[in-house]
Steps between C-alpha positions, in 0.01 A plus 500: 500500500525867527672764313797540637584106531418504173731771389818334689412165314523663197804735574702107486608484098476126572169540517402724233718288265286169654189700421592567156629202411132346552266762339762442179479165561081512581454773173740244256251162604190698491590639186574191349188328578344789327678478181428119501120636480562819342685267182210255434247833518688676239575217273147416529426797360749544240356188365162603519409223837381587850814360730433372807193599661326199754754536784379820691329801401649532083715261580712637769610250739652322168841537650379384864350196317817398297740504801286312667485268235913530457525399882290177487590408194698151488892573506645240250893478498583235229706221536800662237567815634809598687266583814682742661511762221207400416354635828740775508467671224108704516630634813847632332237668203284651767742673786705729207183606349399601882818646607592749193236704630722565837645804328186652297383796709133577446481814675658799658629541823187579768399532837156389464317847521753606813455124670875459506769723620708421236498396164449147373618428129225256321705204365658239675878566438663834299828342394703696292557242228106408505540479077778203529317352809174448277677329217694284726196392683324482182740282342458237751135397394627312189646243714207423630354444121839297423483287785131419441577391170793286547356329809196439321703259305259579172560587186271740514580665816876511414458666154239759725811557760787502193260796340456669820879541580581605157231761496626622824827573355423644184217764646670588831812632338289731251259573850805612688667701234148698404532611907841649488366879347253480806827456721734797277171689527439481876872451580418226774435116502213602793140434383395735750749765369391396106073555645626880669660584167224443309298812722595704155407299273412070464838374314272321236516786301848537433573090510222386326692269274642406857129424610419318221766235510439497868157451435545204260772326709264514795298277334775292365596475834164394667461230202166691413332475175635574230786353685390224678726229309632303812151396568338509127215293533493428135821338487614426870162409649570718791897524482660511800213412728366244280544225810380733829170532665330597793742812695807467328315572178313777667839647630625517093178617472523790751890539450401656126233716633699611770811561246165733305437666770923616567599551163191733480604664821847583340396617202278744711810568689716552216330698240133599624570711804459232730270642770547869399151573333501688129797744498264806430508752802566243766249191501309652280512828628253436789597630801304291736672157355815616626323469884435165430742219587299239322511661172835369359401187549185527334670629204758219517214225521339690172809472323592130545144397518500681107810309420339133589182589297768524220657172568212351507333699166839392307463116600153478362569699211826395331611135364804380651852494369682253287823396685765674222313808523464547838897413525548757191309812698722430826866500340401700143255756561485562900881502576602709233225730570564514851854612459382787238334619814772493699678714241228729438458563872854550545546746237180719584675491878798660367319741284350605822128405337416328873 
């Protein structure tokens, strides 16, 4: 195929979009086979163990290994569950966790060092309410958990999909308040808008109460330790996929990776610069990064990849939740505080502080 062939394929947005939408797609799976790894290595050493380390050269092919023990696994569907939600509901966890990241843009416009005529943006769709599309999209995944655990027809599994919905609710409405100085701030409901803002400086500075209720609701969201109580194994056996196996368990499994990998990808978005490197001079005041079209997206990787070693440092390091208090943070300490911000941000604005 030569250049020019090339270039006309390309000039199609059909096609660029297409191309995106499988390197995000490619980037999210790989990325969560990694973490599956990446988690047992740095538990193991948290608690002082080796991990995984027969599979492979130090254990590597770990991930390869356990899909292909997910995939020939025996599928059992028992006799008592309603079978169609039952079968159903992985998939509705797994497609919201992959499509939030339609709006996330991980890089600048380029032209590939001068390959293109014009201009490509890197993400998959700009929309210009990219904020409300991610919590709508986002807010679908609890079904998913819901469904599971009524079709499941277990006690267990029920109380895990009861927990789930009610977490949802209490931690989404403090998670969506804490963004609304990011949107006074940047005056548009664009991510892509909110990541060219942030050229002065990253908005974590001057919302960093906003951050850290973001932060914490993230993982309220993702049922991650030290809010994993829809699936506490101490109470619920495995909560609200207490009676799946073989893929449909590995779809729950990769739907809360996958959520990991999105809600670390907004928080880049949203308070770290996204793919603008440190705000000091440029990226970092070199001037031969700014020549490089691949650049942004290294710092982007950098930033999430930082982000999921802290998900995964804060599960192995702090004990999970009792019910009441997790309830109490959401509706007593978070939503309050969130609406402080709001204040706070809207009073600096009109001070002229920002």
């Amino acid at each position: 195929m030569n250049r020019e062939l090339l270039i006309n394929i390309l000039k199609n947005p059909w096609t660029i979009n297409v191309i995106e939408i499988f390197f995000v797609f490619g980037i999210i799976m790989t990325t969560v086979a990694v973490l599956s790894l990446a988690e047992r290595k740095i538990c193991a050493r948290i608690q002082y163990r080796i991990g995984p380390n027969r599979v492979g050269p130090f254990g590597l092919l770990q991930p390869l290994a356990d899909g292909i023990k997910f995939i020939f696994k025996e599928d059992i569907i028992p006799d008592h569950v309603n079978k169609i939600f039952y079968v159903l509901a992985p998939a509705i966890s797994i497609v919201p966790s992959l499509m939030t990241f339609a709006v996330i843009p991980f890089g600048p416009k380029t032209t590939f060092f001068g390959f293109l005529d014009t201009p490509v943006r890197l993400q998959i769709a700009d929309l210009n309410v990219g904020i409300i599309y991610v919590f709508a999209i986002a807010s679908l995944g609890v079904y998913g958990i819901v469904l599971g655990g009524w079709a499941s027809n277990s006690k267990y599994s029920l109380m895990g999909g009861l927990r789930a919905s009610a977490q949802m609710i209490s931690y989404e409405i403090s998670m969506g308040l804490s963004v609304m100085g990011i949107i006074m701030m940047a005056g548009s409901l664009s991510l892509a808008d909110i990541v060219n803002d942030q050229g002065r400086y990253w908005y974590i500075f001057p919302q960093f109460l906003g951050f850290l209720i973001f932060l914490v609701s993230s993982f309220a969201e993702t049922n991650r330790l030290p809010f994993d109580l829809p699936e506490a194994d101490s109470e619920l056996v495995a909560g609200y996929h207490t009676e799946y196996s073989s893929m449909k368990f590995a779809m729950f499994f990769m739907a809360e990776y996958s959520n990991m990998v999105t809600a670390s990808a907004m928080i880049v978005s949203l308070y770290l610069g996204g793919w603008q490197g440190l705000p000091v001079g440029g990226w970092m005041g070199l001037p031969i990064v700014d020549r490089l079209w691949f650049m942004p997206i290294i710092w982007f990787c950098a930033k999430v990849g930082l982000l999921l070693f802290l998900f995964i440092w804060v599960r192995w390091s702090l004990p999970r939740f009792r019910y009441d208090q997790l309830m109490r943070l959401g509706w007593k300490v978070f939503l309050p505080l969130s609406i402080l911000n709001i204040l706070i941000t809207g009073a600096l604005i009109m001070w002229d502080v920002y």
